[in-house]
C-alpha positions in Angstrom: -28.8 17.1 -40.0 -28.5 14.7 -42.3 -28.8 11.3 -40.2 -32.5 12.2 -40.6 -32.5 11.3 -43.5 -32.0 7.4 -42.4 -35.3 7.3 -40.5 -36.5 9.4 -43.3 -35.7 6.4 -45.6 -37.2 3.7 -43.8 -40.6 5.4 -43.3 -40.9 6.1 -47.1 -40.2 2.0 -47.5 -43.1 1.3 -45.2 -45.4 3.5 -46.7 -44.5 1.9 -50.1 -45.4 -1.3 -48.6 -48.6 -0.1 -47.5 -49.5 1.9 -50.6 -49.2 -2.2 -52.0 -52.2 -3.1 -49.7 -50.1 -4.7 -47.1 -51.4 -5.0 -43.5 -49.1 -2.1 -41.3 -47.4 -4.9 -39.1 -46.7 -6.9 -41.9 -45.4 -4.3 -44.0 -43.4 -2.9 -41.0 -41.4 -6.6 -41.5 -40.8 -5.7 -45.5 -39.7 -2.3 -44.8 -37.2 -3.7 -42.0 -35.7 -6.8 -44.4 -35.6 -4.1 -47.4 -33.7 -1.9 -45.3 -31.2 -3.9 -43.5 -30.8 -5.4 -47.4 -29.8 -1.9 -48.4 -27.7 -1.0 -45.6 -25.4 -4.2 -46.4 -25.5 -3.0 -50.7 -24.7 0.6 -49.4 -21.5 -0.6 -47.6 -19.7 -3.6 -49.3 -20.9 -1.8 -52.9 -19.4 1.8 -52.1 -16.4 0.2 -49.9 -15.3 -1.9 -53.6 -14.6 1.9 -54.5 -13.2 3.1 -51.4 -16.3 5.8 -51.8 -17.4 5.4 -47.7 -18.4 9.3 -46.9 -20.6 11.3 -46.4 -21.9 12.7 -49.7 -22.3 9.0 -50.9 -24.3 7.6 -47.9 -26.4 11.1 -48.1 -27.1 10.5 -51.9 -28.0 7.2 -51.5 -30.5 7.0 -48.7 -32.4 10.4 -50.4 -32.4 8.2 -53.5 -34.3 5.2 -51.4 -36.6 7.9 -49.6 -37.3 9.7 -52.9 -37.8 6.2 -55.6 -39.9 4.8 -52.1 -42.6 7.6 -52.0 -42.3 7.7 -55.7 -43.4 4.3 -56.2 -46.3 5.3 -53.5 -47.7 8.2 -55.1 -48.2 5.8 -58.1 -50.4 4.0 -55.7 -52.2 6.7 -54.1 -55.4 5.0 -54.5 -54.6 2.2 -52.7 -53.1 4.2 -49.5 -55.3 7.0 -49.6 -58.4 4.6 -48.1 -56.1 3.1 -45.6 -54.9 7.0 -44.5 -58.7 7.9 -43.8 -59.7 4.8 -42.0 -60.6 5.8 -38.5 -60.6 2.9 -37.0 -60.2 2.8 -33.2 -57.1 0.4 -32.3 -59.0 -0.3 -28.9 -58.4 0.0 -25.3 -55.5 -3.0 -24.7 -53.3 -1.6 -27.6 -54.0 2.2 -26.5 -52.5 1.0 -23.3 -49.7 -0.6 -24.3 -48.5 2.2 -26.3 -49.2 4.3 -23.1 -47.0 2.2 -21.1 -44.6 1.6 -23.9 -44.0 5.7 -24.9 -42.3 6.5 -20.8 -39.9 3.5 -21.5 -39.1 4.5 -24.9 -38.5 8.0 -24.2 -36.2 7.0 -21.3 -34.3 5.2 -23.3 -33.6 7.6 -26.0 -32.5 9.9 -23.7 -30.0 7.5 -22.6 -28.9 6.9 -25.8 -28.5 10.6 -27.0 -27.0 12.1 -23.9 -24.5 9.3 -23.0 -21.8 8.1 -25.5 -21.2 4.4 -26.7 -19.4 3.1 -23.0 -19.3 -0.4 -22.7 -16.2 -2.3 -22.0 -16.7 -4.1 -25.9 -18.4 -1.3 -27.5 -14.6 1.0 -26.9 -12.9 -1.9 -27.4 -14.0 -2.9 -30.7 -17.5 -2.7 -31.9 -17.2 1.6 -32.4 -13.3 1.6 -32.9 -14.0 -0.7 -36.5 -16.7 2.0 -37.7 -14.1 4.8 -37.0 -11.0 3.1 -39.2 -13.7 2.2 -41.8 -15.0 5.5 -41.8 -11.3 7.1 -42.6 -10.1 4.3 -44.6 -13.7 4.7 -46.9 -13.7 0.8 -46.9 -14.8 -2.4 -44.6 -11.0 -3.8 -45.5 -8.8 -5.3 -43.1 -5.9 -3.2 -41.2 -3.3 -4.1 -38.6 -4.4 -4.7 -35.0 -4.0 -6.2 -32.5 -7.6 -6.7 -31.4 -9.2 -9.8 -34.1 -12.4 -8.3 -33.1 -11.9 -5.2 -34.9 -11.4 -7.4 -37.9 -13.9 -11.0 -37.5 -16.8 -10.4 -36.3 -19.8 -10.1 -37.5 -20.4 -6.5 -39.0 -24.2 -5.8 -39.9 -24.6 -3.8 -36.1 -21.5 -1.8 -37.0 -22.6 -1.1 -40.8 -25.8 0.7 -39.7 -24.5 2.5 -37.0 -21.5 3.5 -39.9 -23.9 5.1 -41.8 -25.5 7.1 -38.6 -21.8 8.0 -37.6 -21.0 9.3 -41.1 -24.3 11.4 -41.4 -23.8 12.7 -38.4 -20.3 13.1 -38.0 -20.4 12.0 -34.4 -21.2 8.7 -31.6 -24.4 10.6 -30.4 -27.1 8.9 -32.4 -25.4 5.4 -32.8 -26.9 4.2 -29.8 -30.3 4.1 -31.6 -29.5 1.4 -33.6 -30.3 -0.9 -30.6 -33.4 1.1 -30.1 -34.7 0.5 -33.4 -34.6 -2.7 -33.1 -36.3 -2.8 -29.8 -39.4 -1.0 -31.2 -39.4 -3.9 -34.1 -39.3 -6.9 -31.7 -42.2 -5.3 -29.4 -43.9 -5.8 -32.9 -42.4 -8.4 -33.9 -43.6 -10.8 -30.6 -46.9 -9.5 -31.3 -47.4 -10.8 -34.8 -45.8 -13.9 -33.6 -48.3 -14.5 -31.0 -51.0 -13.7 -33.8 -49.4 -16.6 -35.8 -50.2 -18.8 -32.4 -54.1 -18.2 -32.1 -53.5 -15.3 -29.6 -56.0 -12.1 -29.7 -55.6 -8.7 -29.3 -54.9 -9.7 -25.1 -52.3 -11.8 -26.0 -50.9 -10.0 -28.6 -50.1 -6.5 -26.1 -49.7 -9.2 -23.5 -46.4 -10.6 -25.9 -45.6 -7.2 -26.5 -45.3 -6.0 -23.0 -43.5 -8.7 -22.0 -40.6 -8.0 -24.5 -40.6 -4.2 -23.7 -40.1 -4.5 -19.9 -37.4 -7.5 -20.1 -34.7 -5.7 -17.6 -31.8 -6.5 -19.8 -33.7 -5.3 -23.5 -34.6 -1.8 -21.8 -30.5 -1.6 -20.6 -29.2 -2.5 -24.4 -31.9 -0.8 -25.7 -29.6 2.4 -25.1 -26.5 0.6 -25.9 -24.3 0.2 -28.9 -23.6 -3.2 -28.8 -24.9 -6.2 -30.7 -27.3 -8.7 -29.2 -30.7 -6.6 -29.7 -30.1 -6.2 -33.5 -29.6 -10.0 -33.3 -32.8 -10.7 -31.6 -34.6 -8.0 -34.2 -33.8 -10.3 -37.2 -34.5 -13.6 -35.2 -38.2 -12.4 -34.3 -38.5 -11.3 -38.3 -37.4 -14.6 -39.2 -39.6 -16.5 -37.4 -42.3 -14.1 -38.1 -42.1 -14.9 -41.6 -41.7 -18.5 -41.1 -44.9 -18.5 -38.6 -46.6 -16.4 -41.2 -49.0 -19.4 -43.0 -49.1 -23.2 -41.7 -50.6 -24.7 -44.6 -48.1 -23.2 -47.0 -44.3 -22.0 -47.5 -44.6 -19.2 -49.9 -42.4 -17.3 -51.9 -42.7 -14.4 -50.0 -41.8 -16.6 -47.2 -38.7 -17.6 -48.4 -37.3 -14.0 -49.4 -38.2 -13.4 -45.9 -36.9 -16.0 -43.3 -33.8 -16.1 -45.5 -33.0 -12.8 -45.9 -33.4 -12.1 -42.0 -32.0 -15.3 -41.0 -28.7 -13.9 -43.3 -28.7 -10.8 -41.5 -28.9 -12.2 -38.2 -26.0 -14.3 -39.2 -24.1 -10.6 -40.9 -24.9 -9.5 -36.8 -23.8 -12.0 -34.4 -22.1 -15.5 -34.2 -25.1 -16.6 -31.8 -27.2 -16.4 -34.7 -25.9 -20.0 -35.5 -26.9 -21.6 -32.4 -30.2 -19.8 -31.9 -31.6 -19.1 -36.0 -31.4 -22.7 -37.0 -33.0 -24.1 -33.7 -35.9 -21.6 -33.2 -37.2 -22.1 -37.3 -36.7 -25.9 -37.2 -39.5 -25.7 -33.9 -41.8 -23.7 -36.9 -41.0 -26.1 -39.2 -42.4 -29.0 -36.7 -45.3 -27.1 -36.5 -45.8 -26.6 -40.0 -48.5 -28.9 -41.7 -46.6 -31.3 -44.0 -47.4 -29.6 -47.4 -46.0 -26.3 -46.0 -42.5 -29.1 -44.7 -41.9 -29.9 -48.4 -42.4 -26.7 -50.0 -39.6 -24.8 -47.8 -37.4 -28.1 -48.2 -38.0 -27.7 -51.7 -37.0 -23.8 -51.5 -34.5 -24.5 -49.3 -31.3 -24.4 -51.7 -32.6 -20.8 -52.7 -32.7 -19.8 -49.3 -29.2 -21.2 -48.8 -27.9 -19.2 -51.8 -28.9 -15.8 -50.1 -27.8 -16.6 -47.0 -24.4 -17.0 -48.9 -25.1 -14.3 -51.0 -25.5 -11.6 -48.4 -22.6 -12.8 -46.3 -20.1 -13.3 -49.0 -17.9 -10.5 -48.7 -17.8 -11.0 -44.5 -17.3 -14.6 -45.2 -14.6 -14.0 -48.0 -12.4 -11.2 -46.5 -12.1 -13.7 -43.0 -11.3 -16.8 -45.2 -8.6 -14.6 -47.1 -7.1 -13.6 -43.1 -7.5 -16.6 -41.2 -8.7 -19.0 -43.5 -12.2 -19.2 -41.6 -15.7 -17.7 -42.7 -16.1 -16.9 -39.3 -12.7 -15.8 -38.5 -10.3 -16.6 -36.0 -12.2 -19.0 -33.1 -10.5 -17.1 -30.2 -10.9 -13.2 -29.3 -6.9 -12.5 -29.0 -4.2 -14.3 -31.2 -2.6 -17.5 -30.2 -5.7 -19.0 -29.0 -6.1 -16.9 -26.0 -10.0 -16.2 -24.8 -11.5 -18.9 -27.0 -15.3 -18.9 -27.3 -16.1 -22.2 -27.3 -15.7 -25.4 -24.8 -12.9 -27.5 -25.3 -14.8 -30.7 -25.0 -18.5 -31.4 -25.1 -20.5 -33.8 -23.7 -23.6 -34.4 -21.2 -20.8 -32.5 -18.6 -20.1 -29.5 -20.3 -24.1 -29.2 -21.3 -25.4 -29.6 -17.9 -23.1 -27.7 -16.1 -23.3 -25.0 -18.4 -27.4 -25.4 -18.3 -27.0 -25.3 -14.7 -24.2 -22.0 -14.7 -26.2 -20.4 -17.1 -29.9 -20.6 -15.4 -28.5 -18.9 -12.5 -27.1 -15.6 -14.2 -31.2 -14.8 -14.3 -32.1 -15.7 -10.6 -30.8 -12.9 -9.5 -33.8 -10.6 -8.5 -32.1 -10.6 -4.7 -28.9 -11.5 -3.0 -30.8 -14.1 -1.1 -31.9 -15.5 -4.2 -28.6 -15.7 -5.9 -26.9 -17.4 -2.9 -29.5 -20.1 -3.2 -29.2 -20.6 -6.5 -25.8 -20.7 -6.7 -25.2 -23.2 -3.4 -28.0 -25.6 -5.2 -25.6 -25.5 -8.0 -22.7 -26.1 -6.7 -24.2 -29.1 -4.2 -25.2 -30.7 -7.8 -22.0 -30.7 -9.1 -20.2 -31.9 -5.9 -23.0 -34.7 -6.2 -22.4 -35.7 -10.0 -18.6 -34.8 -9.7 -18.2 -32.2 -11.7 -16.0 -28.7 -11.9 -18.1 -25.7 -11.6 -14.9 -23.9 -12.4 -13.7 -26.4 -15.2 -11.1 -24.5 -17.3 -12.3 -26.2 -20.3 -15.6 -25.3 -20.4 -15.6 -21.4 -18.2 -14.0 -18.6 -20.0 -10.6 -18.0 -18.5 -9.9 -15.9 -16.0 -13.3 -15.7 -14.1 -14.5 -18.2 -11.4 -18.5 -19.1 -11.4 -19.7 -17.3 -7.6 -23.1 -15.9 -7.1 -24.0 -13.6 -9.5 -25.1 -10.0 -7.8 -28.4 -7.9 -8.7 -27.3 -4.9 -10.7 -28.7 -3.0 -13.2 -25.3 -3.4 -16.2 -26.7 -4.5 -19.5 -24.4 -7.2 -19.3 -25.0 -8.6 -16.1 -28.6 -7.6 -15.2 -30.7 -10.9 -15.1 -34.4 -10.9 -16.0 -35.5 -13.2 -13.0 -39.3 -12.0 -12.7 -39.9 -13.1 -16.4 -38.4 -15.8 -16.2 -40.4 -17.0 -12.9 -43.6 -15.6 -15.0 -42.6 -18.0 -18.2 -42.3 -21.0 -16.1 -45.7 -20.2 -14.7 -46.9 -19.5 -18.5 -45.4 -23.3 -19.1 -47.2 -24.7 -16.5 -50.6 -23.2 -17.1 -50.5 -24.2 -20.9 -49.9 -27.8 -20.2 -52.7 -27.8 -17.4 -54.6 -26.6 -19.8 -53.5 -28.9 -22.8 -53.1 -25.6 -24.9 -50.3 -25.8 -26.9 -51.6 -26.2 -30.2 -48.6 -25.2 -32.8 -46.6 -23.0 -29.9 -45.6 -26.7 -28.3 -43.3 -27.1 -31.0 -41.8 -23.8 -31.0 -40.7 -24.0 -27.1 -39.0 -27.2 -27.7 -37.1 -25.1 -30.6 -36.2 -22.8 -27.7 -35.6 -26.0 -25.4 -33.0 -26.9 -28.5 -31.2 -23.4 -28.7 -30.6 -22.8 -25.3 -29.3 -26.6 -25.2 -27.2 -25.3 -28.3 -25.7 -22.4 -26.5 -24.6 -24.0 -23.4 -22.8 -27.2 -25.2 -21.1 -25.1 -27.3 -19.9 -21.3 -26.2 -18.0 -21.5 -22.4 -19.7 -20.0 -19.4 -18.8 -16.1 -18.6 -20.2 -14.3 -16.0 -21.6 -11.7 -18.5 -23.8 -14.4 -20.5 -26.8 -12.6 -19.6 -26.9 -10.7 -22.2 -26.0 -13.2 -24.7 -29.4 -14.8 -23.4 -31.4 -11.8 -24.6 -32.4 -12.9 -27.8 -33.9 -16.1 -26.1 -36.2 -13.8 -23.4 -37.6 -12.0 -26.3 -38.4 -15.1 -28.2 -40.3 -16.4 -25.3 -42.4 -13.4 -25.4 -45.3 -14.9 -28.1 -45.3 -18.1 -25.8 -46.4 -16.2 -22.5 -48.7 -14.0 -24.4 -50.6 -17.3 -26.0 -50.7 -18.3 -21.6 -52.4 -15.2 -20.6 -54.6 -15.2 -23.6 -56.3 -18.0 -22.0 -56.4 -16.5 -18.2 -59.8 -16.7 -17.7 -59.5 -13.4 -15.4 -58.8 -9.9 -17.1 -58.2 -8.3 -14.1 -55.7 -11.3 -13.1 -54.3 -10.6 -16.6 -53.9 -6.7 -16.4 -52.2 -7.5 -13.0 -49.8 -9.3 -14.5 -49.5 -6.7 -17.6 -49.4 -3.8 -14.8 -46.9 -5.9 -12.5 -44.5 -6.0 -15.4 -44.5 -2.6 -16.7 -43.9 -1.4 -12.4 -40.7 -3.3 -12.9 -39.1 -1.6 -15.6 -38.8 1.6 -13.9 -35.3 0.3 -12.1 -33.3 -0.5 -15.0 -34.9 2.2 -16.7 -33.7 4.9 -14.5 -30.9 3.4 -12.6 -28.8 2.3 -15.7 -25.5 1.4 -14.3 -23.6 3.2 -17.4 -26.6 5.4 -18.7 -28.5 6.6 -15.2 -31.4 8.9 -15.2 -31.3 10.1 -12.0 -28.8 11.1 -9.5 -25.2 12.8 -9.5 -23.8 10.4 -12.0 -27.1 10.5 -14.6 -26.4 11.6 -17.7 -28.0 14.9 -17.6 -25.6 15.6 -15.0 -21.9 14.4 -16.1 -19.9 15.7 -19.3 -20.4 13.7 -22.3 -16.8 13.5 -22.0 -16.2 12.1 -18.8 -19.1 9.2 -19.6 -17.2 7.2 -21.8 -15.5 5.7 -18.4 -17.9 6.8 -15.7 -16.5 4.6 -13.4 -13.0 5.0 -13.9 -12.0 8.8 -13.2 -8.2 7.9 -12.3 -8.5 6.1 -15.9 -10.0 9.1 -17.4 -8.4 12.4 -16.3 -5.1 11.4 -17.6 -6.8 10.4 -21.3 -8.7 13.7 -21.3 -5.3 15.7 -20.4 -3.2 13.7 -22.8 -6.1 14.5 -25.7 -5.9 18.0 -24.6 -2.0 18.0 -25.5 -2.7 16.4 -29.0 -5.7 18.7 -29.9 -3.3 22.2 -29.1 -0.7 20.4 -31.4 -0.1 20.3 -34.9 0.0 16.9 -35.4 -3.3 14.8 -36.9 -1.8 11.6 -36.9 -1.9 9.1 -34.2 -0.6 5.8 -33.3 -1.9 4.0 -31.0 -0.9 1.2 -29.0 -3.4 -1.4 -27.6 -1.3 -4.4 -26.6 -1.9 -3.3 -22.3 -5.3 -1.6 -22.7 -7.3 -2.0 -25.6 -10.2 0.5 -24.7 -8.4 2.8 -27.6 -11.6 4.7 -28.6 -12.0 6.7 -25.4 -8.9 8.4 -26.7 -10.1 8.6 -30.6 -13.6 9.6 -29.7 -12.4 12.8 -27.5 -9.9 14.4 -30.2 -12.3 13.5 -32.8 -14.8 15.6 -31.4 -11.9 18.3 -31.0 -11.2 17.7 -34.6 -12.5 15.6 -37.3 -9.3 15.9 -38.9 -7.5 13.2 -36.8 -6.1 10.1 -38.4 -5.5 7.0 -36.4 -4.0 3.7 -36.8 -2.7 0.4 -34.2 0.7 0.3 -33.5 3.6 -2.5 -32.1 1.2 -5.1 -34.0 3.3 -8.3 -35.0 0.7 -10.5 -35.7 -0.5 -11.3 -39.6 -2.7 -8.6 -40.0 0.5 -5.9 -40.1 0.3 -6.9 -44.1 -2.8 -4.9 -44.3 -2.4 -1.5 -45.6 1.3 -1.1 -45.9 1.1 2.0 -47.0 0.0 3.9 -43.9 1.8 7.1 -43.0 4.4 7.2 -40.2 2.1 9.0 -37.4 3.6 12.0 -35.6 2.6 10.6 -32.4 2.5 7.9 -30.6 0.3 6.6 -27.9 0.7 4.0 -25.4 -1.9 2.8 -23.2 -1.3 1.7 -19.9 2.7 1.8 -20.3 4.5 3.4 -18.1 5.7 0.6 -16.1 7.5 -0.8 -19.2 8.4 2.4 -20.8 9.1 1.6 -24.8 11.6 3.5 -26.8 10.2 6.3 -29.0 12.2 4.0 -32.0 10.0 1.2 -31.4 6.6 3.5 -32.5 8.3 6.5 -34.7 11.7 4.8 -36.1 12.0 7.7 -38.7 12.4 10.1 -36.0 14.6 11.6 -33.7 14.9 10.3 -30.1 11.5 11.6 -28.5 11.3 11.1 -24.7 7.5 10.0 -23.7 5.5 12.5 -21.5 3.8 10.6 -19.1 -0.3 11.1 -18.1 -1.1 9.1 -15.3 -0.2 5.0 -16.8 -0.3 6.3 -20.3 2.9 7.4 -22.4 2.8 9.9 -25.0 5.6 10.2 -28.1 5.0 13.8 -29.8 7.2 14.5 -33.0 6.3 17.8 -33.0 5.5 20.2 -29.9 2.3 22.4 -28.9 1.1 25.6 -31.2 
């Protein structure tokens, strides 16, 4: 297959970096940056020739993989000591990677067996890599979804290249997991930069790989662990020397700080907030030699999201497009007024999404919370600061990557806090938790409350992962310490098995159900009539498909089943009236139409096929189907 050649790629880059005498972790972080730099070249370069496919992605990621070990055979003599070293890692890191592999494995079998199946990932995250992938470009096209369009794409490049190699959803899911295994690193060389040891550094480690939520998304297609990947590299790099801001410090916080701003818009509220706590803790000589860098840095944050930035300037006149999810300023992300109200009852909204480890506990929380709004007079339910449509109620224990609350680490962090100022410990670290004080402060002025912010807090829990490590480096008990460690990794068993969307056990895990039938698990009166309505458009002759979104926009159920009938299928949004109907005028007239969720208002076949003759829709449960031309 040739997705392999992807991983394939990436190792040979690492072991060019360590045929250059770097240390593995640190050349780990070079091989990531160099990667995620090519992945961006490979797409916007090939897309300015509409040259997206397969042969092109193949060619170039055997190119990397063969120029990489090239340029490491050169330097055999340098890697050739480091591949007979038989050095023994030692007991603590032999146990973490004991307690890490059963995690790990779980969640690849998650990833592999079930498709891409959360509510955002069908709605727009996977449906953009599909209309890139046929259109051989990242350009613009008519929806009626913005998302498809304005958000932040570096998630959705890499998993367009595994999509394209592989011809299929079933490896895109390992994105996230990629970028899991880096943070686990990642935490660990950050605690390093804080005076931890080898206890603090597995201790860091193990934190981050048994945070509930990060073992859920680490099987999932959608965004926020890639986010918190290239947040841990930045600061990584920044943390990397005190007494100095090097060059190869530069190239590296700016490059991943860019590519955390190519994956998500959070990146703006956490990125700047986390690196200004490192800069605090920098010794002045290393302050004025990244301010004196910092217009270089600037440039290649620019530089790497210029084509993002321009193509949303050119739609909505915005580098970050549109500031609402839906046209005409429906589901807008941010508060419409800020102030010490909207912060503190956000603060206040937001702390209790992770104290949710029982029902018990969640009812507290949440009747605390409201008895401190009712005391300052403020709105728990304010519609200009909670997202509209939901109502802030006490959130329920679940194991849904974007509900599930890590409430045990966060009882263990505040215990972590406690212990380091008892024991006047901080050192450098100090100044990084205020930098996390600052971005969690950031988050909750700015982006409304929404009952699924947990996992929009995930890139947070992982960066607090270097700060409890430093805590237990200096328990003075190892047994209280491997309790702790041993406690932690007991806890991950739940999500891990009992994914709400990617189960490993029971009549619904995904050994069990149809690929097929997992893209709505939950929703089998939603499902049947999709799967029977695919069934129709396989058995015909027709390859083109409309699609209409405006009542249910979970459209790539429907293009991922007759894609896998048929990779022949052609799709495009339909009854779209908004700007975006200027891109790509010169899109057939499909030969059918679909229309989700419909049948209530029943559109005329004119309004999707106007070049046609009167078609009368064949109905599949609340879903309409147009057909120009009739089964084979």
């Amino acid at each position: 297959m040739l997705v392999v050649l992807l991983p394939l790629a990436g190792l040979s880059v690492l072991i060019a970096f360590l045929a250059f005498g770097f240390e593995f972790r640190r050349a780990f972080l070079h091989a990531a940056i160099a990667c995620g730099l090519l992945v961006v070249a490979f797409a916007e370069g090939l897309s300015v020739f509409s040259a997206i496919n397969q042969l092109t992605f193949a060619c170039a990621w055997a190119g990397v993989a063969v120029a990489a070990l090239t340029l490491a055979w050169r330097r055999r003599k340098t890697l050739i000591p480091l591949l007979r070293a038989r050095s023994h890692p030692g007991w603590p890191c032999v146990a973490v990677v004991l307690a890490a592999l059963p995690i790990l494995a779980g969640i690849v079998l998650s990833a592999v067996y079930a498709p891409p199946n959360t509510i955002d990932v069908l709605v727009y995250h996977m449906p953009r890599v599909v209309f890139w992938s046929q259109a051989g470009d990242l350009g613009f096209f008519p929806t009626k979804l913005y998302q498809q369009l304005s958000m932040p794409p570096f998630h959705e490049y890499v998993m367009l290249h595994v999509y394209i190699l592989t011809g299929s959803d079933h490896f895109v899911q390992l994105v996230s997991l990629a970028a899991f295994v880096g943070c686990i690193l990642g935490v660990s060389i950050i605690a390093r930069s804080f005076g931890c040891g080898v206890r603090g550094q597995v201790a860091a480690a193990v934190f981050c790989l048994t945070l509930p939520n990060a073992i859920l998304q680490g099987s999932s297609a959608k965004n926020d662990m890639t986010l918190a990947f290239w947040l841990v590299v930045a600061v990584c790099f920044a943390s990397w020397r005190w007494d100095d801001f090097t060059r190869e410090q530069t190239y590296g916080v700016s490059a991943a700080l860019a590519l955390a701003f190519l994956t998500k818009g959070t990146a703006y509220l956490y990125g700047p907030a986390l690196l200004g706590g490192i800069f605090l803790a920098q010794d002045p000589i290393a302050r004025r030699s990244l301010l004196r860098r910092l217009p270089a840095m600037i440039a290649l944050v620019l530089l790497l999201n210029g084509g993002y930035y321009l193509r949303n300037i050119s739609d909505s006149g915005r580098p970050l497009g549109p500031p609402s999810a839906a046209a005409r300023g429906f589901f807008t992300f941010a508060n419409d007024r800020f102030g010490v109200e909207t912060t503190g009852s956000n603060v206040l909204r937001n702390a209790t999404l992770q104290l949710v480890a029982r029902p018990a506990w969640s009812e507290f929380a949440y009747q605390r919370v409201l008895a401190i709004h009712d005391f300052l007079g403020w709105d728990p339910n304010n519609p200009a600061t909670t997202w509209i449509a939901t109502e802030y109620t006490a959130s329920e224990p679940g194991n849904h990557e974007a509900t599930a609350a890590n409430p045990y680490h966060v009882l263990l962090f505040v215990l972590c806090i406690g212990w380091l100022t008892a024991l006047r410990r901080w050192g450098r670290a100090g100044w990084y938790v205020l930098g996390l004080v600052v971005a969690a402060l950031l988050f909750c002025s700015y982006l409304r409350w929404q009952p699924w912010h947990a996992r929009l807090h995930l890139p947070l829990f992982i960066a607090t992962a270097p700060v409890a490590g430093l805590a237990i480096e200096h328990l003075r008990s190892t047994v209280l310490a491997l309790a702790i460690l041993g406690g932690l990794v007991w806890t991950a068993r739940i999500p891990l098995l009992d994914n709400e969307l990617r189960s490993l056990r029971g009549p619904k895990s995904v050994f069990q159900l149809d690929r097929a039938l997992q893209y709505s698990p939950h929703e089998p009166n939603y499902r049947q009539p999709l799967e029977r309505l695919a069934t129709v458009l396989s058995q015909s002759d027709c390859r083109s498909i409309g699609i209409d979104v405006n009542r249910d926009s979970r459209g790539y159920h429907l293009m991922a089943g007759l894609l896998g009938e048929d990779p022949a299928f052609r799709f495009q949004h339909l009854g779209v009236e908004n700007l975006t109907v200027r891109y790509r005028p010169n899109q057939p007239v499909p030969c059918a139409a679909v229309c989700l969720n419909c049948d209530r208002s029943r559109p005329s076949s004119s309004t999707y096929l106007p070049d046609s003759a009167p078609v009368e829709p064949a109905t599949f449960g609340p879903h309409l189907l147009y057909l120009n031309e009739g089964p084979n």
